[in-house]
Backbone atoms as SQL, in Angstrom:
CREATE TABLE atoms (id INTEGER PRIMARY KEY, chain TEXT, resi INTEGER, resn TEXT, atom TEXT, x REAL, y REAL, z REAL);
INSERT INTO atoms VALUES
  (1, 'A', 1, 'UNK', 'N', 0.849, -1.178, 0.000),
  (2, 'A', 1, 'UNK', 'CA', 0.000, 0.000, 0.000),
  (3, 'A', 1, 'UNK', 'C', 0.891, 1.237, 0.000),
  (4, 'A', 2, 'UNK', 'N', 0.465, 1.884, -1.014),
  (5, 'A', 2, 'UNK', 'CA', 0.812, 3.726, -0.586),
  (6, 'A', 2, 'UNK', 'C', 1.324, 4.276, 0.454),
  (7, 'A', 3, 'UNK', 'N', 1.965, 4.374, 0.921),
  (8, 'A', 3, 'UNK', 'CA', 2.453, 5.051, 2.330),
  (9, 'A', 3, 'UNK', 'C', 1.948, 6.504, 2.544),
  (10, 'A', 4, 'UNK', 'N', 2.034, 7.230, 0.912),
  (11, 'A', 4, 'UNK', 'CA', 1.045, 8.849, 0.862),
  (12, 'A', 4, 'UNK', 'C', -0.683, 8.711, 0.932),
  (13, 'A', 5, 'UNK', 'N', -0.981, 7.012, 0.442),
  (14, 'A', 5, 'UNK', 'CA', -2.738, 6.948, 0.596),
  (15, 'A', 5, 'UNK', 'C', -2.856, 6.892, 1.972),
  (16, 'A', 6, 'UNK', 'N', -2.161, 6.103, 2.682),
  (17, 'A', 6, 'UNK', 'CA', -2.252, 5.401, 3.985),
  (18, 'A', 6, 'UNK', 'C', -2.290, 7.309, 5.019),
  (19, 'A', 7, 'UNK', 'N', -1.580, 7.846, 5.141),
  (20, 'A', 7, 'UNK', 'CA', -1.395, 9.335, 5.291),
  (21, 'A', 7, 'UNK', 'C', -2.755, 10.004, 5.251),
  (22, 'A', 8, 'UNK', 'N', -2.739, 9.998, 3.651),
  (23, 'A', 8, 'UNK', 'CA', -4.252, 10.918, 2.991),
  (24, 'A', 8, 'UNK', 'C', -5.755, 10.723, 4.370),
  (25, 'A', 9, 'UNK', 'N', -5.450, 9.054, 3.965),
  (26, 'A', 9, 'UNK', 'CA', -6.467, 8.412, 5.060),
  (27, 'A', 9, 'UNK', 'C', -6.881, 8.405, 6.562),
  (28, 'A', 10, 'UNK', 'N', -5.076, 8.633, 6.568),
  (29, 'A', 10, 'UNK', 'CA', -5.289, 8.753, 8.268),
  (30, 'A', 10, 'UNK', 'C', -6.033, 10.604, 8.303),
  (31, 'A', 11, 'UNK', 'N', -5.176, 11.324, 7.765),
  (32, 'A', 11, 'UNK', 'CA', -5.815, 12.546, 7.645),
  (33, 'A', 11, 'UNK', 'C', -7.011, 12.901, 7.365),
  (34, 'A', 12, 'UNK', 'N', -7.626, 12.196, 6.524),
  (35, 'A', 12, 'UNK', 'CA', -9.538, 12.460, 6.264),
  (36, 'A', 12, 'UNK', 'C', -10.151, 11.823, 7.489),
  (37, 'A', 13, 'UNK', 'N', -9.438, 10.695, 8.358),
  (38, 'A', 13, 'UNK', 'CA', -10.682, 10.472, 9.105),
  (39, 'A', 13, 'UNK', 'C', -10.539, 11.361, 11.063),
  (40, 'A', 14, 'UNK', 'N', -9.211, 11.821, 10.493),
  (41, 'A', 14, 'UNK', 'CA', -8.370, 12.985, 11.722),
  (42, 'A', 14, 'UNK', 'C', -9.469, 14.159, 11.329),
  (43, 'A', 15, 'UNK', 'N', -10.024, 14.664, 10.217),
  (44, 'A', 15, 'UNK', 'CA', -10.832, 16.026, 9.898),
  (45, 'A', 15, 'UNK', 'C', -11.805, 15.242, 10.042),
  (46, 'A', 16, 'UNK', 'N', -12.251, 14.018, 9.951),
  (47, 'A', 16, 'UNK', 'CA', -13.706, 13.774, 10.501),
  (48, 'A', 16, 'UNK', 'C', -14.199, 13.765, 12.115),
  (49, 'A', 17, 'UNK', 'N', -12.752, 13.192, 12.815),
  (50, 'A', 17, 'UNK', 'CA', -13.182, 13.278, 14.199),
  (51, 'A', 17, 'UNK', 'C', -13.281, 14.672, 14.340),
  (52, 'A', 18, 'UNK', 'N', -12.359, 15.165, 14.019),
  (53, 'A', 18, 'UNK', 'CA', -12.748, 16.956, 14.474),
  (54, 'A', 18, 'UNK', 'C', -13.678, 17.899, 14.420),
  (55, 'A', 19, 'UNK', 'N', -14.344, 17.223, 12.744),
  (56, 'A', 19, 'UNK', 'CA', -15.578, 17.812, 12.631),
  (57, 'A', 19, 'UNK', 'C', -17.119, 17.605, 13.346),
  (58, 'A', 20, 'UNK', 'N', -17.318, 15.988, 13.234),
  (59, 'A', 20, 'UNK', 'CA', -17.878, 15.382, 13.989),
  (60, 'A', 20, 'UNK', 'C', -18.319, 15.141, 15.015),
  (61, 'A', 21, 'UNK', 'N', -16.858, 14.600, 15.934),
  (62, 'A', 21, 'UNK', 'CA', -17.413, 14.052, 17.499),
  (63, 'A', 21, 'UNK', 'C', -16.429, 15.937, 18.501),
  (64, 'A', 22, 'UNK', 'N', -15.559, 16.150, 17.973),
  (65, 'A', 22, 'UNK', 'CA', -14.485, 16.781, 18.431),
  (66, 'A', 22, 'UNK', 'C', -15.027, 18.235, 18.588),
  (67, 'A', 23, 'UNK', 'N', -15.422, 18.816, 17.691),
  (68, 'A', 23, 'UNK', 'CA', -15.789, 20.335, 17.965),
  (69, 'A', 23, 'UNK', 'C', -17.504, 20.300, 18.020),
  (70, 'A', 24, 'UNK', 'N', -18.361, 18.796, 17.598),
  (71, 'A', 24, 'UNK', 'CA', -19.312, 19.667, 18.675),
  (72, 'A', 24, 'UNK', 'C', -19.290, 19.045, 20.260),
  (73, 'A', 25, 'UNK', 'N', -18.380, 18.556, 20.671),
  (74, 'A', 25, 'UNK', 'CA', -18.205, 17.931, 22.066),
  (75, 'A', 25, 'UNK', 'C', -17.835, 19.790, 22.500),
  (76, 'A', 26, 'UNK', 'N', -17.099, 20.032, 22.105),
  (77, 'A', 26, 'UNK', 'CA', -15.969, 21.217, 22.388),
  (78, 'A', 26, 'UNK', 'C', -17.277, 22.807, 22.558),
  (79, 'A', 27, 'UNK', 'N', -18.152, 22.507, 21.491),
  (80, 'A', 27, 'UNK', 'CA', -19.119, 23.737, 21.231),
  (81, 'A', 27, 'UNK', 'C', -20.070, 23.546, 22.439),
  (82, 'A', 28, 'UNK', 'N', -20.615, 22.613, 22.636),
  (83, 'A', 28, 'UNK', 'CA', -21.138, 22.268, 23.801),
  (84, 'A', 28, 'UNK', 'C', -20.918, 22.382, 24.927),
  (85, 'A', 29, 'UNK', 'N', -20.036, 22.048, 25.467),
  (86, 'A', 29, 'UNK', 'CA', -19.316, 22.652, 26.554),
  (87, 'A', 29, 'UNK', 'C', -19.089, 23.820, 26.426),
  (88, 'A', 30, 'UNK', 'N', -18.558, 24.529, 26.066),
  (89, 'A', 30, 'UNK', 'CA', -18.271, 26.296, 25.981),
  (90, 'A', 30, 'UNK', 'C', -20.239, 26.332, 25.873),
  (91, 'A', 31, 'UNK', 'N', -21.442, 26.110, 25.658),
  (92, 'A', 31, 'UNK', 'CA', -22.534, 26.752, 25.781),
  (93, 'A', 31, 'UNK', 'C', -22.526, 26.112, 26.928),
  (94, 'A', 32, 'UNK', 'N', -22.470, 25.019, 27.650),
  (95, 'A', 32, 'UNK', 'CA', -23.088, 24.679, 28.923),
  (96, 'A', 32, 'UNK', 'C', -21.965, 25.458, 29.866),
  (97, 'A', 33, 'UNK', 'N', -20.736, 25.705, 29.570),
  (98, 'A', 33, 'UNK', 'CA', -20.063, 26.376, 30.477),
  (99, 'A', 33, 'UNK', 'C', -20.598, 27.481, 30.797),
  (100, 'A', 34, 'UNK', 'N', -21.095, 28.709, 29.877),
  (101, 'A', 34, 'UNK', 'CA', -21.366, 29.747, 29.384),
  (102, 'A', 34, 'UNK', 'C', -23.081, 29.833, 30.552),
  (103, 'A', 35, 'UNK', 'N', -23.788, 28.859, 30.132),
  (104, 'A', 35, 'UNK', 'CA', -25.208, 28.550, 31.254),
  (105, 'A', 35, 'UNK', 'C', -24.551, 28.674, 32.599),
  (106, 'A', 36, 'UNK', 'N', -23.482, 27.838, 33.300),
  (107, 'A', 36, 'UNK', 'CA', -22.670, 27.491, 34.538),
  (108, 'A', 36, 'UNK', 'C', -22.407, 28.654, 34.790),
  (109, 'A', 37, 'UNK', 'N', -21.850, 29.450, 34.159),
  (110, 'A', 37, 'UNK', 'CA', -21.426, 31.220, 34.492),
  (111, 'A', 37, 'UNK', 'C', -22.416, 32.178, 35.041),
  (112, 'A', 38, 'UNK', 'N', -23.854, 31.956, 34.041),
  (113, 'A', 38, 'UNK', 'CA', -24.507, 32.885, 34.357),
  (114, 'A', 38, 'UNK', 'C', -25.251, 32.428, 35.680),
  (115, 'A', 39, 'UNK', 'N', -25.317, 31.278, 35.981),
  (116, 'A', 39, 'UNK', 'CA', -26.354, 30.817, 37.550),
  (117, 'A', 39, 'UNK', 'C', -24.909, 31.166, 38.293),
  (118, 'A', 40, 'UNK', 'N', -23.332, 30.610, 38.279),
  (119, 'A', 40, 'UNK', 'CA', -22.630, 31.783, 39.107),
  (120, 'A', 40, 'UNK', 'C', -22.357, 33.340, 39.680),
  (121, 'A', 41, 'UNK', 'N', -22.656, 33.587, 38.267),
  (122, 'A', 41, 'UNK', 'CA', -22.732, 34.964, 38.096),
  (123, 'A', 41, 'UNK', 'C', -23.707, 35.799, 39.215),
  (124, 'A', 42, 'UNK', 'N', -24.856, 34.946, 39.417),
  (125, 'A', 42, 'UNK', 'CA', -25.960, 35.827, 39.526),
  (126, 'A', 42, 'UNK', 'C', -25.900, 35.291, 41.200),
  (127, 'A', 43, 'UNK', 'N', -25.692, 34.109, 41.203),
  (128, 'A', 43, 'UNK', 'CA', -25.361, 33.478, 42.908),
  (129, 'A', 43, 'UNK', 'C', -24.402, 34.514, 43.843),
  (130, 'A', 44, 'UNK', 'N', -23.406, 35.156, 42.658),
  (131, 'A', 44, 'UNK', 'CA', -22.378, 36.191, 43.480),
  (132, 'A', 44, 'UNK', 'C', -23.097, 37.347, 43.690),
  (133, 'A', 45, 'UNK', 'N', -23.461, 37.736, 42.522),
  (134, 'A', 45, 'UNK', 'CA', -24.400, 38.896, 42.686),
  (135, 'A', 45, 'UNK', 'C', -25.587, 39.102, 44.211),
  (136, 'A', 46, 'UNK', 'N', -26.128, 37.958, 43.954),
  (137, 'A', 46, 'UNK', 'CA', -27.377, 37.665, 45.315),
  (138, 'A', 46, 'UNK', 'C', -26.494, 38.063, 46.565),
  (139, 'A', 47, 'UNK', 'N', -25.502, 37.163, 46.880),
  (140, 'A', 47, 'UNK', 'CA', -24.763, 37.061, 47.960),
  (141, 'A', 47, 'UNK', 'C', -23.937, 38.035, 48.030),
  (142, 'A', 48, 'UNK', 'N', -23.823, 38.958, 47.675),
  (143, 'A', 48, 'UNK', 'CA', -23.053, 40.260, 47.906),
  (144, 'A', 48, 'UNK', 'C', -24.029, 41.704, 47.871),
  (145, 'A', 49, 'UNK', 'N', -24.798, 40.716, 47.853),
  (146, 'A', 49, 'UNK', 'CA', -26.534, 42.101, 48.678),
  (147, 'A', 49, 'UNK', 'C', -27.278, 41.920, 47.465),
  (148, 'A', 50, 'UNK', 'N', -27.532, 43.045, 46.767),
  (149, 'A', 50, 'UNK', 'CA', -28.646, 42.766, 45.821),
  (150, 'A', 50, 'UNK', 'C', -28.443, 43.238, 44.201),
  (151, 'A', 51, 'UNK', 'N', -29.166, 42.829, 43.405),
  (152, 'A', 51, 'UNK', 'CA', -28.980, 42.712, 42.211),
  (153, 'A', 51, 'UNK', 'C', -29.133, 44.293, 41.308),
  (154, 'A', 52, 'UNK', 'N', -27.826, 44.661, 42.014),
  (155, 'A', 52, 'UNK', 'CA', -28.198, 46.201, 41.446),
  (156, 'A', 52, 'UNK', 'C', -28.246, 46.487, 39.967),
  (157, 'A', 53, 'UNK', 'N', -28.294, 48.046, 39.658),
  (158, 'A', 53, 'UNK', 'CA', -28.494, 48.194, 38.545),
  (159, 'A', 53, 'UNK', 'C', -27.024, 48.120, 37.499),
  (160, 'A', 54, 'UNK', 'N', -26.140, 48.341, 38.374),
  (161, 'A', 54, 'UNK', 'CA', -24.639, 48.328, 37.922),
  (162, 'A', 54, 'UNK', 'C', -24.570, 46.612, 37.672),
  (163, 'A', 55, 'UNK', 'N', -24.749, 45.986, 38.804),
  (164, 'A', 55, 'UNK', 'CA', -24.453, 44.589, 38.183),
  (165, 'A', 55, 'UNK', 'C', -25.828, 44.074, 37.091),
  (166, 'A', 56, 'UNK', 'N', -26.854, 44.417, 36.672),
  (167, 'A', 56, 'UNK', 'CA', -27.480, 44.331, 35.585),
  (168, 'A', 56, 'UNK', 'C', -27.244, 44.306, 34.824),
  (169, 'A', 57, 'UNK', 'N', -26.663, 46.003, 34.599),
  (170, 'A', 57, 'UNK', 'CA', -25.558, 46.043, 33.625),
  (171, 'A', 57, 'UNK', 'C', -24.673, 45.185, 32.759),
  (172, 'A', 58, 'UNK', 'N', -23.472, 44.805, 34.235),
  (173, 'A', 58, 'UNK', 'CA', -22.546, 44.131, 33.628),
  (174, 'A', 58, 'UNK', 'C', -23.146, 42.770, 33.428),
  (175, 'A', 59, 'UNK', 'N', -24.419, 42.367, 33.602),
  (176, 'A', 59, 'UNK', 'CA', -24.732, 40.676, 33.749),
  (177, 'A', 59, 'UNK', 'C', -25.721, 40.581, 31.974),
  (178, 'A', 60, 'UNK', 'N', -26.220, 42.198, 31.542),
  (179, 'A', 60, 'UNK', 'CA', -26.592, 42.340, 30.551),
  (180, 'A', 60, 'UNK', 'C', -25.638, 42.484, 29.588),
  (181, 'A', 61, 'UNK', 'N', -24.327, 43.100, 29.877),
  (182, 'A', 61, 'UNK', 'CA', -23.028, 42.529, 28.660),
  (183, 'A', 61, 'UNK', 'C', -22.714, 41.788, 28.531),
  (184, 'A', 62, 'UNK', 'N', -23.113, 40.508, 29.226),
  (185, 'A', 62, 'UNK', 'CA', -21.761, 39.535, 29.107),
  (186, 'A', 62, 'UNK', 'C', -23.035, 38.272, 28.392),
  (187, 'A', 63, 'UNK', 'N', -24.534, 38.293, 28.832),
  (188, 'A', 63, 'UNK', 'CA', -25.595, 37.402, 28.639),
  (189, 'A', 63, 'UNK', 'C', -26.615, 37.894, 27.713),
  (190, 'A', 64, 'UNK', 'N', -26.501, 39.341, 27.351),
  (191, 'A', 64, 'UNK', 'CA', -27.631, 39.632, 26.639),
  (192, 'A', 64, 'UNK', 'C', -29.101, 39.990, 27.723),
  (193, 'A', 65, 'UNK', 'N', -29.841, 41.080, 27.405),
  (194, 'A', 65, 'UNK', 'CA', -30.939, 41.869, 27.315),
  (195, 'A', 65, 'UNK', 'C', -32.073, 40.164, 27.850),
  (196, 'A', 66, 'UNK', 'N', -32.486, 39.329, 26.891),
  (197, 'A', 66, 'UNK', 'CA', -33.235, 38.314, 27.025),
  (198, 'A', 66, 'UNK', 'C', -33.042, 37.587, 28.231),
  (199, 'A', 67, 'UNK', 'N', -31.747, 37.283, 28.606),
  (200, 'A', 67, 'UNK', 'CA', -31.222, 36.664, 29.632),
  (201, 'A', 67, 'UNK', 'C', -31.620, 37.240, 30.997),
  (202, 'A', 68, 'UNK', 'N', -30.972, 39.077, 30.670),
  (203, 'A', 68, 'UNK', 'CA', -31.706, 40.031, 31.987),
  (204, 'A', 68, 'UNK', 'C', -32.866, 39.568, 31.701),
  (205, 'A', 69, 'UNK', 'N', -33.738, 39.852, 31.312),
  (206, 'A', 69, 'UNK', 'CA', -35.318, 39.994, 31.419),
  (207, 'A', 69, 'UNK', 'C', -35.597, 38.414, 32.428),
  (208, 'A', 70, 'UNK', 'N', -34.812, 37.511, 31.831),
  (209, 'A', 70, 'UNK', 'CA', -35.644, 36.384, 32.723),
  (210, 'A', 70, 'UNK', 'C', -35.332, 36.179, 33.461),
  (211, 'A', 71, 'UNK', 'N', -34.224, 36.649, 34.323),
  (212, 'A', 71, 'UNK', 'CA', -33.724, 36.412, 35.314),
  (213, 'A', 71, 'UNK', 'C', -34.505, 37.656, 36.055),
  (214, 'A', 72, 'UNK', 'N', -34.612, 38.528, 36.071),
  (215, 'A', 72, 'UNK', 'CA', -35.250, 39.721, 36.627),
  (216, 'A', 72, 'UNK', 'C', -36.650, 39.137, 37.135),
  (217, 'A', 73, 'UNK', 'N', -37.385, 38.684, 35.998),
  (218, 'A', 73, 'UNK', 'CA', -38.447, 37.981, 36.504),
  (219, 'A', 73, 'UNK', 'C', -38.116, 36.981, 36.899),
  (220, 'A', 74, 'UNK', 'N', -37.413, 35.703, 36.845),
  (221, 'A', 74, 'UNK', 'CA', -37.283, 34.942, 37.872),
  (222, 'A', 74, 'UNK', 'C', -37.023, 35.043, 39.288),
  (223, 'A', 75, 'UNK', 'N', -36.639, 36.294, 39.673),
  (224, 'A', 75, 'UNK', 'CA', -36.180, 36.687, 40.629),
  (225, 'A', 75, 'UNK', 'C', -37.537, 37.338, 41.523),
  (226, 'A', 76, 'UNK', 'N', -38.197, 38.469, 40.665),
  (227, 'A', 76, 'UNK', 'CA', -39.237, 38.820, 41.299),
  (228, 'A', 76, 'UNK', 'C', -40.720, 37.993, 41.519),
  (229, 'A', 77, 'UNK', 'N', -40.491, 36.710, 40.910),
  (230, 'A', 77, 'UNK', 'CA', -41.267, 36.283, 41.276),
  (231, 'A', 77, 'UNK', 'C', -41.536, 34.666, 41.732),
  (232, 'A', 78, 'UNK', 'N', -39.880, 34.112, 42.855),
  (233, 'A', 78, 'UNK', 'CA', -39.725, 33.505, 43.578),
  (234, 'A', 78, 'UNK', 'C', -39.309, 34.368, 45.054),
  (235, 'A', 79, 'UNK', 'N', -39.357, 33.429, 45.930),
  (236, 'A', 79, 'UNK', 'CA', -38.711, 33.567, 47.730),
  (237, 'A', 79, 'UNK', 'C', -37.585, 33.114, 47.263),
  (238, 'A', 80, 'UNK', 'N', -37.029, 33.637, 47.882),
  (239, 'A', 80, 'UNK', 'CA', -35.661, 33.249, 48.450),
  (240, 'A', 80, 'UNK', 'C', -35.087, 32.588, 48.454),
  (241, 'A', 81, 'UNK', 'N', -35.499, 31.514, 49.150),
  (242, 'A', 81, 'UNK', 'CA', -35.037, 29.773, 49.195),
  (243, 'A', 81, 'UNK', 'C', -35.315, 29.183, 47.763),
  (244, 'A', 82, 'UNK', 'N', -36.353, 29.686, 47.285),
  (245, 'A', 82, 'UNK', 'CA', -36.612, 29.085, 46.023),
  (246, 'A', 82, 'UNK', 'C', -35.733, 29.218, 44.752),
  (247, 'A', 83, 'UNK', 'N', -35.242, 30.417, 44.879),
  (248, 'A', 83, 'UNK', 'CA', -33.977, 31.463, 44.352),
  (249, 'A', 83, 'UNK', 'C', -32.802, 30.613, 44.383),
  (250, 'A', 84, 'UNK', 'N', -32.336, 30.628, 45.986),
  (251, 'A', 84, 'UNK', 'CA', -30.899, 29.910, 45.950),
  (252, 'A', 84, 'UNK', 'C', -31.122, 28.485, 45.962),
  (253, 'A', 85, 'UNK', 'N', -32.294, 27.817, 45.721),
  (254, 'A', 85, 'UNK', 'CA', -31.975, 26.289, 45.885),
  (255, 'A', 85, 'UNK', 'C', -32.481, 26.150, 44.165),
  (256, 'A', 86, 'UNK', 'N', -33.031, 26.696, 43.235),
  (257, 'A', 86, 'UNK', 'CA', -33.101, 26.744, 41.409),
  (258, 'A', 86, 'UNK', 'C', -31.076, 26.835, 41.340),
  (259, 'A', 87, 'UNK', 'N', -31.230, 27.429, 41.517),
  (260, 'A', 87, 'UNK', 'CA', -29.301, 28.286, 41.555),
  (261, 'A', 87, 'UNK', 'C', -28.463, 27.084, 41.740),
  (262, 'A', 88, 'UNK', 'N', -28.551, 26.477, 42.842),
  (263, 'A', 88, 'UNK', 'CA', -27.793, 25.893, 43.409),
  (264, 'A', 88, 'UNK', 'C', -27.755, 24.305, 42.506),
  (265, 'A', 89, 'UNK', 'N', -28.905, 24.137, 42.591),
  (266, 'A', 89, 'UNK', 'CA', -29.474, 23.342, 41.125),
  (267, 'A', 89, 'UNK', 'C', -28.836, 23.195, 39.863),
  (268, 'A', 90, 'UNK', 'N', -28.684, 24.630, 39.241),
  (269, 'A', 90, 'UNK', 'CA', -28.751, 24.666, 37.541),
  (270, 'A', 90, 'UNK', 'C', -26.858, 24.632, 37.745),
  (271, 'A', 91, 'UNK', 'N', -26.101, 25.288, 39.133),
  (272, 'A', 91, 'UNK', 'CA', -24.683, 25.238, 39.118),
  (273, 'A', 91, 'UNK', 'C', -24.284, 23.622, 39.007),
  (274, 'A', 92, 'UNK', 'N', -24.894, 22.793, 39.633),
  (275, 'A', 92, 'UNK', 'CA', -24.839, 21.581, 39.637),
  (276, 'A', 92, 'UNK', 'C', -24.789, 20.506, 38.710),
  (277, 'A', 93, 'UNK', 'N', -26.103, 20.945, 37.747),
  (278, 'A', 93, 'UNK', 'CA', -26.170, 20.922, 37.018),
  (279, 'A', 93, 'UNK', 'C', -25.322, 20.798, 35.721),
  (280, 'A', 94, 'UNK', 'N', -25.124, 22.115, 35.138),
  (281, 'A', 94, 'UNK', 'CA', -23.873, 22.476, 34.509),
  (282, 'A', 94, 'UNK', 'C', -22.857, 21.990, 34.618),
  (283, 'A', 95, 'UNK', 'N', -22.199, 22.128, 35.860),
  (284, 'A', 95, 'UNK', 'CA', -21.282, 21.674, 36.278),
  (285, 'A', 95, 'UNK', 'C', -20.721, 19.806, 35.598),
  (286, 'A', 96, 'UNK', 'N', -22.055, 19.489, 36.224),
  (287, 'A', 96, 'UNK', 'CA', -21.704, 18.090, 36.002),
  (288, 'A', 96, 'UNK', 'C', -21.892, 17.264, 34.596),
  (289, 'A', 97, 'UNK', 'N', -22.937, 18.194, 33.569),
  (290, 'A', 97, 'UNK', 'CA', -22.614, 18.386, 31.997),
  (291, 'A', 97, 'UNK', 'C', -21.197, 18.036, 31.651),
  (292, 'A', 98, 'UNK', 'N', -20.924, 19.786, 32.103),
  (293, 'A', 98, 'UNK', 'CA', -19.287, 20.176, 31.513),
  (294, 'A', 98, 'UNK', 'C', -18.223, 19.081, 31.783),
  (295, 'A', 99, 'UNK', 'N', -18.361, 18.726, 32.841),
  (296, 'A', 99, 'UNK', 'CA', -17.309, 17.128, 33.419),
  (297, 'A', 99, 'UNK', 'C', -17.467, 15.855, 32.313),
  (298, 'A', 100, 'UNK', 'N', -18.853, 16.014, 32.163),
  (299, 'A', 100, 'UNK', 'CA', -18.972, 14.442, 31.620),
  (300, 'A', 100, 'UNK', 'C', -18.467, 14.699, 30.110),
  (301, 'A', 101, 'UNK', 'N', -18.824, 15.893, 29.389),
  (302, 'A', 101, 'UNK', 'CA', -18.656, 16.093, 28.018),
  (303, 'A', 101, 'UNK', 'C', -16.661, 15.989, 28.210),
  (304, 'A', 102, 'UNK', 'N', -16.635, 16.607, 29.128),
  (305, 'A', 102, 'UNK', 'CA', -14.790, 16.428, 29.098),
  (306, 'A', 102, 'UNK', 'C', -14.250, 15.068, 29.063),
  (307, 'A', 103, 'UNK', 'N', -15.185, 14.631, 29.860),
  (308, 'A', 103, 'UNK', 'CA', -14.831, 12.663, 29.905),
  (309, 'A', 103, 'UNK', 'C', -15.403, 12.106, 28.415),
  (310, 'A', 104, 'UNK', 'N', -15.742, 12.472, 27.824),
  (311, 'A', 104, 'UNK', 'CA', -16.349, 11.964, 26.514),
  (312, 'A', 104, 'UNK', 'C', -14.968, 12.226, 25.622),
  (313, 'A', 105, 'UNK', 'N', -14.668, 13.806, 26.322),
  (314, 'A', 105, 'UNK', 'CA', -13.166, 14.461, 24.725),
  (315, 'A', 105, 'UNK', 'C', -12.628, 13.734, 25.032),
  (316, 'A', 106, 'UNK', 'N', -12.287, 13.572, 26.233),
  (317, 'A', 106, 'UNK', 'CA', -10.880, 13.007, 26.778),
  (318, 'A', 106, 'UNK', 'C', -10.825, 11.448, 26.386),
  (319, 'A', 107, 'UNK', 'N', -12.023, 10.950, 26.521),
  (320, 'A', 107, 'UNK', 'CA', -12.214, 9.374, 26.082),
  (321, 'A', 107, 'UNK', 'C', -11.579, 9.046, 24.354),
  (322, 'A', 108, 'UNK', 'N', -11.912, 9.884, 23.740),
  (323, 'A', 108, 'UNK', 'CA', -11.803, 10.285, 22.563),
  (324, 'A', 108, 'UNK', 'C', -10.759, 10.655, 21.928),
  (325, 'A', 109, 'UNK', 'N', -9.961, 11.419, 22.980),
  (326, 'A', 109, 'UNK', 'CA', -8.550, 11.765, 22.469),
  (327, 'A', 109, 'UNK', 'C', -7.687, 10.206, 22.817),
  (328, 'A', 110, 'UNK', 'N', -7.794, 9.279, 23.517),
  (329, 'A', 110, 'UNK', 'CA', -6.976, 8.715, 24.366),
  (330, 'A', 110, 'UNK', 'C', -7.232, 7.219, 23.438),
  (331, 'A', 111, 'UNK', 'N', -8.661, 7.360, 22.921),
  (332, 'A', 111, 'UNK', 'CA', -8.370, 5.942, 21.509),
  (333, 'A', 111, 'UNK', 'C', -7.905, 6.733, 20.287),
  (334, 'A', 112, 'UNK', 'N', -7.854, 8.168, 19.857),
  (335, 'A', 112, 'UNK', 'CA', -6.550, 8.649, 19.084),
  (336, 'A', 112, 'UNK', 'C', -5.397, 8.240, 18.808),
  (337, 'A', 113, 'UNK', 'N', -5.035, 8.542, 20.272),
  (338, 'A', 113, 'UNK', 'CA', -3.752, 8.751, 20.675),
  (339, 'A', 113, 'UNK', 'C', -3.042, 6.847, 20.977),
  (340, 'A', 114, 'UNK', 'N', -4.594, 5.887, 21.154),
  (341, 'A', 114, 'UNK', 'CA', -3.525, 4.550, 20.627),
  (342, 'A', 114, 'UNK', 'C', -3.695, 4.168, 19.608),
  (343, 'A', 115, 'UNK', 'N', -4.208, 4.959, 18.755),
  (344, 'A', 115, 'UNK', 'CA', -4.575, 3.955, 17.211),
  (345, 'A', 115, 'UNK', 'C', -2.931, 4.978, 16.753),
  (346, 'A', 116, 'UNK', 'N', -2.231, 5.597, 17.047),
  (347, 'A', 116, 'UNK', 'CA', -1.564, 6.292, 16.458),
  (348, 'A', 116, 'UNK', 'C', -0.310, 5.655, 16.691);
């Protein structure tokens, strides 16, 4: 066999994992990370008094206008407990997404890395 087909080959199916399993493992995580931020985000915010208009602000640059709006109303129209235990929830949540999708790359890189 070809030693340049054998190459070609390994290379088309190297741009398939990447395309495939590799960058949307990768896209996914950066959006569920991105979810994980904003229930942090807003957990710091709570716990450092209240959800002012300055941190609105900055929680409306970084998430977008849509994001304020529902969180604003989510806010005004739970207690408290209900507040930090959703929160405490969706961090958890996320959290444990982002881990498993890493155990998926990582699974992924590591039969790569012995077929190579």
């Amino acid at each position: 066999i070809d030693n340049s087909l054998v190459c070609k080959v390994d290379e088309n199916i190297q741009n398939d994992l990447n395309k495939y399993i590799e960058k949307p493992i990768i896209e996914e995580k950066n959006k569920l990370k991105s979810e994980m931020n904003l229930w942090i985000d807003l957990k710091y915010y709570l716990e450092s008094g209240k959800f002012t208009k300055i941190n609105q602000d900055k929680f409306e640059k970084k998430y977008g206008m849509s994001k304020l709006n529902k969180t604003l109303s989510f806010l005004k129209n739970n207690d408290t407990t209900t507040i930090n235990r959703h929160i405490n929830k969706k961090i958890f949540y996320y959290k444990n997404r982002v881990e498993f999708l890493w155990l998926i790359f990582f699974n992924v890189k590591e039969i790569e890395l012995k077929k190579a």
